[in-house]
C-alpha positions, -999 to 999 in steps of 0.1 A, spaced: 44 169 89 50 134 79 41 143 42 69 171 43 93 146 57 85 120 32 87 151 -1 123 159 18 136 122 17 128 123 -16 94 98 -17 72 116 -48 37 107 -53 44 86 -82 67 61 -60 34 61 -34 10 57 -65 31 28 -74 36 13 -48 -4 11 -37 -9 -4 -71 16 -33 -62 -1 -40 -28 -32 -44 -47 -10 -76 -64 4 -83 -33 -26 -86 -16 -44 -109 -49 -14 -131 -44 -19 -135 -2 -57 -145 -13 -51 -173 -39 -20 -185 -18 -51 -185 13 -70 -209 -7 -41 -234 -17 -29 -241 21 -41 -264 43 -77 -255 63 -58 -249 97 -39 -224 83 -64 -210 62 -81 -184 82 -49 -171 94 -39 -163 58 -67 -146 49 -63 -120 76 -29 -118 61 -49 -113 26 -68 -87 44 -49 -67 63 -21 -61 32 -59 -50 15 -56 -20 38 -28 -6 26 -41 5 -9 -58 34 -1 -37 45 20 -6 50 4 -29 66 -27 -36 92 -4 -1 94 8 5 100 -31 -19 124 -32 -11 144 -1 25 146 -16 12 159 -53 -2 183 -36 34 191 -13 50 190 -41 29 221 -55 37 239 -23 73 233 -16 89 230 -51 
């Protein structure tokens, strides 16, 4: 359902591809910006380094779900 409503707005698997591979540098940017702030704030920006780590594989699969729309629907 939410794959169909994503192919409809007009998200294509490439755009989700994409955009996992630039979380990958988002997430590589978070981790050395972690280890050039001060040690209080450390830990909270490595969770932040983390969590945006997640995202990844996730919106690869997205990307994959919606290749595989796409042979369906159009």
């Amino acid at each position: 359902m939410v794959v169909q409503l994503l192919y409809r707005a007009g998200v294509r698997s490439v755009h989700m591809h994409l955009a996992s591979l630039a979380t990958i540098g988002l997430c590589i940017s978070f981790w050395v910006r972690a280890k050039t702030v001060d040690q209080e704030q450390r830990g909270n920006a490595e969770r932040r380094a983390l969590f945006v780590g997640l995202w990844p594989p996730t919106m690869w699969l997205i990307g994959d779900s919606l290749e595989s729309a796409c042979d369906r629907l159009g």
